[in-house]
C-alpha positions as a Markdown table, in Angstrom:
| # | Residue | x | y | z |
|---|---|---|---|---|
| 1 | Unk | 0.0 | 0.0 | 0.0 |
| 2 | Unk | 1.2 | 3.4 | -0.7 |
| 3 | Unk | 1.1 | 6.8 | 0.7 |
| 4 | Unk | 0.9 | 10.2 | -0.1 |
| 5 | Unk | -0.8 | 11.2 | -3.3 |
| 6 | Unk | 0.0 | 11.7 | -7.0 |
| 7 | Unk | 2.6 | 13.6 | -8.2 |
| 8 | Unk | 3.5 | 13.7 | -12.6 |
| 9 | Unk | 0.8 | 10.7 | -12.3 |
| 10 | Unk | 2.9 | 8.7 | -10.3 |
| 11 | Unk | 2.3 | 7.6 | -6.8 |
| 12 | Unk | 5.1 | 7.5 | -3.8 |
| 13 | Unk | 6.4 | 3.9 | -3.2 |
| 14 | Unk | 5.5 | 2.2 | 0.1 |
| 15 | Unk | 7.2 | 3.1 | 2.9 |
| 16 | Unk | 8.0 | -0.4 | 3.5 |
| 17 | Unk | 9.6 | -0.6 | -0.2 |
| 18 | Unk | 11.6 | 3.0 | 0.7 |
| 19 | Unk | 13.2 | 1.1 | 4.2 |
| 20 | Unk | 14.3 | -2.0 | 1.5 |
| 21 | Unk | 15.1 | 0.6 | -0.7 |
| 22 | Unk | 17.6 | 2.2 | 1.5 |
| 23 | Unk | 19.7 | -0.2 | 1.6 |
| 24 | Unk | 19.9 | -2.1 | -2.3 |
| 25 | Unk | 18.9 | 1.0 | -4.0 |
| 26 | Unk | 19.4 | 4.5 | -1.9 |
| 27 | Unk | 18.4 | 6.8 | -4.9 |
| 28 | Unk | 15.4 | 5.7 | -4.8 |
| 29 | Unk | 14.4 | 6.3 | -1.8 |
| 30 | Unk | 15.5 | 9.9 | -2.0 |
| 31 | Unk | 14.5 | 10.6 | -5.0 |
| 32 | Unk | 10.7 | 9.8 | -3.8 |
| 33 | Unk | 11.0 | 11.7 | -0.8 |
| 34 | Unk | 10.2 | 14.6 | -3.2 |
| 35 | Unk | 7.3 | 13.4 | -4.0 |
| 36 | Unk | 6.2 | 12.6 | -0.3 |
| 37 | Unk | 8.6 | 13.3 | 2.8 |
| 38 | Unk | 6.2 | 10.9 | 4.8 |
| 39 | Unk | 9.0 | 8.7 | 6.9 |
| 40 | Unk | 6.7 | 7.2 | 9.4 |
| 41 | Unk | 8.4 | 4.1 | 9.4 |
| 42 | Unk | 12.0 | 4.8 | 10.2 |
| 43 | Unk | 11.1 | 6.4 | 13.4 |
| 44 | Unk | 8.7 | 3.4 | 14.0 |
| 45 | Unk | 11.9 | 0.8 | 13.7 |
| 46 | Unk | 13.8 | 3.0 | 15.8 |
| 47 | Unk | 11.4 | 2.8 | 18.6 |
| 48 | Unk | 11.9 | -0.6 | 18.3 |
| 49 | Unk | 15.7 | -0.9 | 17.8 |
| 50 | Unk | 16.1 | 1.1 | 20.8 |
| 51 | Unk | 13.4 | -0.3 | 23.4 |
| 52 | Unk | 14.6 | -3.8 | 21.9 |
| 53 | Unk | 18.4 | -2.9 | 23.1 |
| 54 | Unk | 17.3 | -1.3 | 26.0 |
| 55 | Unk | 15.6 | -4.8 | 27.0 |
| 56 | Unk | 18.5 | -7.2 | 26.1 |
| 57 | Unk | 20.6 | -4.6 | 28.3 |
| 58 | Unk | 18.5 | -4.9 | 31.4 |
| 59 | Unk | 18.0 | -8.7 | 31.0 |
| 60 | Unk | 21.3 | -9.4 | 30.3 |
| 61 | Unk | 23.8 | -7.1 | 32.0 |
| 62 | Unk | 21.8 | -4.7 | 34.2 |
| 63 | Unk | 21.7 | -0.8 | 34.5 |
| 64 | Unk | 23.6 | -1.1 | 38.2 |
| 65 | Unk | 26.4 | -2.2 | 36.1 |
| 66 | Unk | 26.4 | -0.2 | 33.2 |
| 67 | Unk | 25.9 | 2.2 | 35.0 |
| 68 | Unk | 29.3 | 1.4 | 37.3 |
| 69 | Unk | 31.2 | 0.8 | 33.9 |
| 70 | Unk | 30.6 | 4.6 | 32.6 |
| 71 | Unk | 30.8 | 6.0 | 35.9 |
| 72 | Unk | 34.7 | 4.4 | 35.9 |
| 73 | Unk | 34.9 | 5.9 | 32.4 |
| 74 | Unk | 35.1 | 8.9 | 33.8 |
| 75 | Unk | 37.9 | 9.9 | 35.9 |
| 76 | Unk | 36.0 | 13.1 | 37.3 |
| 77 | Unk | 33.0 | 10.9 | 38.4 |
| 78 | Unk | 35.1 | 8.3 | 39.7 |
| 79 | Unk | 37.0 | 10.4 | 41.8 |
| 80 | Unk | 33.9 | 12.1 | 43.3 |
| 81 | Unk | 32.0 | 9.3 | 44.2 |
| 82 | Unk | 35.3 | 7.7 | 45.7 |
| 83 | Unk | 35.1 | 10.2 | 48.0 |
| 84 | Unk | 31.9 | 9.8 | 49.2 |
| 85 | Unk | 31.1 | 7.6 | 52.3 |
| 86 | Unk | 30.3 | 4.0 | 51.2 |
| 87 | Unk | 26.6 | 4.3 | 52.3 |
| 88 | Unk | 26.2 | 7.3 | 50.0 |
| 89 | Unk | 28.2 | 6.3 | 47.0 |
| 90 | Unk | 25.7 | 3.1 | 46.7 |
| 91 | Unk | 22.6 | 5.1 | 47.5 |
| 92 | Unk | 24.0 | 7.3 | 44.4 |
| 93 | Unk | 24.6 | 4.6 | 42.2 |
| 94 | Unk | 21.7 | 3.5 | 42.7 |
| 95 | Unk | 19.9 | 6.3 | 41.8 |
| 96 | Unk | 21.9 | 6.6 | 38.8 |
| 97 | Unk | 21.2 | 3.3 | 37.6 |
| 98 | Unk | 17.5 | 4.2 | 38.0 |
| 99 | Unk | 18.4 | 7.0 | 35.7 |
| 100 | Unk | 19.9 | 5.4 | 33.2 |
| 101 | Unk | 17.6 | 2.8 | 32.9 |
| 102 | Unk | 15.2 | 5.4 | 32.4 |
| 103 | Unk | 16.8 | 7.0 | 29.8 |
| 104 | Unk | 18.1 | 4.4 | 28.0 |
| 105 | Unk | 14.4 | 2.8 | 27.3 |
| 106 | Unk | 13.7 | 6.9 | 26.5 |
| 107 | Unk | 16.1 | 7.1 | 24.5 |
| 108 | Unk | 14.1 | 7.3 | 21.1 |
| 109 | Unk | 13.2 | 11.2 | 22.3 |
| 110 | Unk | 16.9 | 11.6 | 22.7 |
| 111 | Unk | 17.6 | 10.6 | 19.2 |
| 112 | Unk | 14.2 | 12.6 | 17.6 |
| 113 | Unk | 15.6 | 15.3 | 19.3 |
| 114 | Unk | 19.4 | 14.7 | 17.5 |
| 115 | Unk | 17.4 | 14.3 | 14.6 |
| 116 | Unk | 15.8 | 17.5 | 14.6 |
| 117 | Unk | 19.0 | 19.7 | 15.6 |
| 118 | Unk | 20.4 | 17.8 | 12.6 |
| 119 | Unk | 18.2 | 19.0 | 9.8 |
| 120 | Unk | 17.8 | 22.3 | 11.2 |
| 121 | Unk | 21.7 | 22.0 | 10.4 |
| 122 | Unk | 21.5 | 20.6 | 6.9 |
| 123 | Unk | 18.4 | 22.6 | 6.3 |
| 124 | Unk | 20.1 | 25.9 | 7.2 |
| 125 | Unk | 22.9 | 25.0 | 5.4 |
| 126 | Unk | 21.7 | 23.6 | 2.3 |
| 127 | Unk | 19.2 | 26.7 | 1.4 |
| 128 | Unk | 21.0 | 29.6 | 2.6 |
| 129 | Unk | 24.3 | 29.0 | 1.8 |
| 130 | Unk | 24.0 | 26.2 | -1.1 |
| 131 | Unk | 20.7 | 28.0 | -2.5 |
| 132 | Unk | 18.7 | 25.4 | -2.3 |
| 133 | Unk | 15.0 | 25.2 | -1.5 |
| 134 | Unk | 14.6 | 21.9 | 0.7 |
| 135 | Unk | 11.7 | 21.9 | 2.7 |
| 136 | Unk | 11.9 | 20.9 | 6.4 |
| 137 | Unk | 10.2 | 18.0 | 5.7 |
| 138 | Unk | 12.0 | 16.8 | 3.1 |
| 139 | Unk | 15.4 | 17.1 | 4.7 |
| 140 | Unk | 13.7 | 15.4 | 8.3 |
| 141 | Unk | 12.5 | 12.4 | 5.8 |
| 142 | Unk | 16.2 | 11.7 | 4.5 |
| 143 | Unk | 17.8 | 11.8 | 8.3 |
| 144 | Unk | 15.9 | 8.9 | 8.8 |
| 145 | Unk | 16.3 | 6.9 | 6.3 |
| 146 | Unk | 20.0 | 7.6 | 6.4 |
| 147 | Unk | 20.1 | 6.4 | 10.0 |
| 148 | Unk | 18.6 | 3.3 | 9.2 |
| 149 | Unk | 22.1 | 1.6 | 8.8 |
| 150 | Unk | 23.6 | 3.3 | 12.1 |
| 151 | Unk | 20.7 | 2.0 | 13.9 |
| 152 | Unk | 21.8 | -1.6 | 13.4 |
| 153 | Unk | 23.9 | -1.3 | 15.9 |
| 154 | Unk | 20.7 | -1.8 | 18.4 |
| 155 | Unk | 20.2 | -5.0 | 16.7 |
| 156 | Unk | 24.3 | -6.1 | 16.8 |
| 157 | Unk | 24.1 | -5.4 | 20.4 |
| 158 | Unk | 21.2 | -6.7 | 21.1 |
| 159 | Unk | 22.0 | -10.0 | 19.5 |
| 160 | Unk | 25.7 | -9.7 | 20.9 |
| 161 | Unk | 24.4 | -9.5 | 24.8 |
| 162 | Unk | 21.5 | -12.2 | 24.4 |
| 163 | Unk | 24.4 | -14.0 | 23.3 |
| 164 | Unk | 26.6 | -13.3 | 26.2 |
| 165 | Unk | 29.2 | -11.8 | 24.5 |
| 166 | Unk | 30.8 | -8.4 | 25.7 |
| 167 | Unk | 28.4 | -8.7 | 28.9 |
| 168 | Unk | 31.0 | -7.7 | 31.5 |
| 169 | Unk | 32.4 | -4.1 | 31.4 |
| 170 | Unk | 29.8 | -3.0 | 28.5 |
| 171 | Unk | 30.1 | 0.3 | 27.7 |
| 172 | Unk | 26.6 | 1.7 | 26.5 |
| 173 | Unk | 28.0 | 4.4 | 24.6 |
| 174 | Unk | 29.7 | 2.3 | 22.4 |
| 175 | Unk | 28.2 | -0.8 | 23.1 |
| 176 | Unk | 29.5 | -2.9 | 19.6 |
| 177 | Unk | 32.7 | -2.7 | 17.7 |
| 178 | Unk | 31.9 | -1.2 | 14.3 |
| 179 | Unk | 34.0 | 1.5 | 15.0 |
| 180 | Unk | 38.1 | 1.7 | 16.0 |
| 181 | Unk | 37.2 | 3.5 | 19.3 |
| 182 | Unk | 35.9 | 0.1 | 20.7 |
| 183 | Unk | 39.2 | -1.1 | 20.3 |
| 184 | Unk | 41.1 | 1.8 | 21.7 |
| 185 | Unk | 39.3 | 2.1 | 25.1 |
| 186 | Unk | 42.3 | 2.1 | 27.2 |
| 187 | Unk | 44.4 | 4.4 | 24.7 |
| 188 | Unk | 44.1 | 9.0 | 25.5 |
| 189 | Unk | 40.9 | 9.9 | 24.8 |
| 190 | Unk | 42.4 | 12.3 | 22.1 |
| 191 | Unk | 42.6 | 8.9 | 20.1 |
| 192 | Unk | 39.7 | 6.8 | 21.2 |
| 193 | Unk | 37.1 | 9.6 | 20.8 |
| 194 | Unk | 37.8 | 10.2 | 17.2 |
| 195 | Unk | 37.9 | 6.5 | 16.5 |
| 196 | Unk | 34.3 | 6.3 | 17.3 |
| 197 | Unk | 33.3 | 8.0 | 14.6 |
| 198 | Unk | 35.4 | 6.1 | 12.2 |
| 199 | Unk | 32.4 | 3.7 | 12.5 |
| 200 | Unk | 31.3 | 1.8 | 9.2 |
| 201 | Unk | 27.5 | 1.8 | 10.1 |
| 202 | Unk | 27.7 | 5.2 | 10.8 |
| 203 | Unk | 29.9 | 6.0 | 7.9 |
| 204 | Unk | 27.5 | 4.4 | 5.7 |
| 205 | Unk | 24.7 | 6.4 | 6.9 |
| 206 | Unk | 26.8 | 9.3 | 6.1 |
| 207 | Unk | 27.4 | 8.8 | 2.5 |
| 208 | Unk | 23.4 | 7.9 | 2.3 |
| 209 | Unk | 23.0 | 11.1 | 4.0 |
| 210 | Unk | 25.3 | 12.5 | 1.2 |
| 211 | Unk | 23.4 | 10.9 | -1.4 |
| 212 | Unk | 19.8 | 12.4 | -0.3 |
| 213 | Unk | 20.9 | 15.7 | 0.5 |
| 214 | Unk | 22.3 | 15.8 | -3.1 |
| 215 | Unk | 18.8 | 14.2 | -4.2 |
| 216 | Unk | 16.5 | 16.7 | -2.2 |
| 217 | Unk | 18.6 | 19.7 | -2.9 |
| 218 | Unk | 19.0 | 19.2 | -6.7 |
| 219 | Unk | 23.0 | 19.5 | -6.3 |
| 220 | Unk | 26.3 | 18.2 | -7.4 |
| 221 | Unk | 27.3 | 15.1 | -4.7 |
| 222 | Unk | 30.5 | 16.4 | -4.4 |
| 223 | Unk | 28.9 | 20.3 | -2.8 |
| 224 | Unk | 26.6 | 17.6 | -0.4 |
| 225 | Unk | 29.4 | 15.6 | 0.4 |
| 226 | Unk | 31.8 | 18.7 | 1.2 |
| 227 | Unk | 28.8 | 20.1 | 3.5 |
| 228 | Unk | 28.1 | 16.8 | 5.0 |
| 229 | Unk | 31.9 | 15.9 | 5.7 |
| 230 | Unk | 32.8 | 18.8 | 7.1 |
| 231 | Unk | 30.3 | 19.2 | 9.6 |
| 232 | Unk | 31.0 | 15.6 | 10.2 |
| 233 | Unk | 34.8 | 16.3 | 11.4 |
| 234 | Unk | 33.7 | 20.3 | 13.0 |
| 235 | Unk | 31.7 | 17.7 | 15.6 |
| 236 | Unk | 34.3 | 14.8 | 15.6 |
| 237 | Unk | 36.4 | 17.7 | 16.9 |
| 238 | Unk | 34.3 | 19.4 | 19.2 |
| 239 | Unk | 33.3 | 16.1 | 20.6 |
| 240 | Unk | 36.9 | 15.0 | 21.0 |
| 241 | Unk | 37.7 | 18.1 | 22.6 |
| 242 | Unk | 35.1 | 17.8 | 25.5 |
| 243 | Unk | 36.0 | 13.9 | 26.0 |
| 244 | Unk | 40.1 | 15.1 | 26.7 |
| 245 | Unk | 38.7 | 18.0 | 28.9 |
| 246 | Unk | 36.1 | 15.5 | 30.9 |
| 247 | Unk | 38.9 | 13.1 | 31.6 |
């Protein structure tokens, strides 16, 4: 079944068929978002990526100890709740793993709420200094379908932890190693952060990303790509520069 209505006589594919789309044939999908930027079902696998994870985490390694693992992570954390009487430090932990595992089956507002900031980003970018005239919409549709292949990582995880692998020490934050950051944990955080986003789930979201933006925006890939790439290492090194001054 289809949705949204005719446009030059032809009707928008399924959603469903845009998702398989996504990943065998990318242009597509994009290209149809300008016919309808109705991406309903992204968001609804998300939702259930993330509650999914969320689940295998709490069954399988717990939020007390995730919860200890990035709290170790941190040497400023650490330190603080070292300090504290032993009473207190576990009546904080525990709160904090009542946090987290609050958040962390949340989470799907946290990552609507990245996904908005995004295409404000690209949005901005795009029509005022690119001259484009992308609609909101539009831009909102092809985030999604972009982040379909970085949300597999839910699923790695998920299937990962059920199959008790990586269950002691798990590190939410980078819970599955696509990335070179997972094996650099115990280098200087001037070296692990950066290899987190040298990720190949999220790097192939990035050069769908690149591919739709070019779509949407009617311009050359290489003008998407520079946009997309550089804002891509701007955050890798504002992100990497908060990590080293955390500790």
């Amino acid at each position: 079944m289809s949705d949204g209505v005719l446009v030059d006589g032809v009707q928008p594919m399924s959603q469903g068929m845009r998702v398989v789309n996504t990943f065998v044939a990318p242009s597509k999908t994009f290209a149809d978002i300008l016919k309808s930027a109705s991406c309903w079902l992204p968001l609804v696998l998300m939702f259930l990526m993330t509650v999914g994870w969320s689940f295998a985490v709490d069954k399988t390694v717990g939020f007390a100890a995730a919860s200890e693992v990035q709290v170790n992570k941190s040497s400023m954390q650490a330190d603080a709740l070292n300090q504290l009487p032993p009473d207190q430090r576990a009546q904080r932990m525990a709160m904090t793993a009542k946090i987290t595992r609050f958040t962390t089956y949340g989470s799907i507002v946290f990552v609507l709420i990245f996904m908005t900031i995004e295409t404000l980003i690209l949005w901005g970018v795009f029509n005022f200094a690119l001259g484009a005239t992308t609609t909101f919409p539009q831009v909102f549709a092809v985030v999604a379908f972009a982040g379909l292949p970085r949300s597999l990582m839910w699923v790695l995880s998920a299937i990962l932890l059920f199959a008790g692998v990586n269950t002691e020490n798990f590190d939410m934050r980078n819970p599955v190693g696509t990335n070179l950051g997972y094996y650099l944990q115990d280098s200087p955080k001037w070296l692990s952060t950066p290899g987190t986003f040298l990720d190949v789930l999220g790097l192939w979201s990035m050069a769908l990303l690149v591919i739709g933006m070019a779509i949407i925006s009617k311009k050359k890939m290489s003008q998407s790509a520079a946009v997309i790439v550089g804002l891509w290492l701007l955050i890798m090194l504002a992100v990497t520069g908060f990590s080293v001054a955390m500790g």
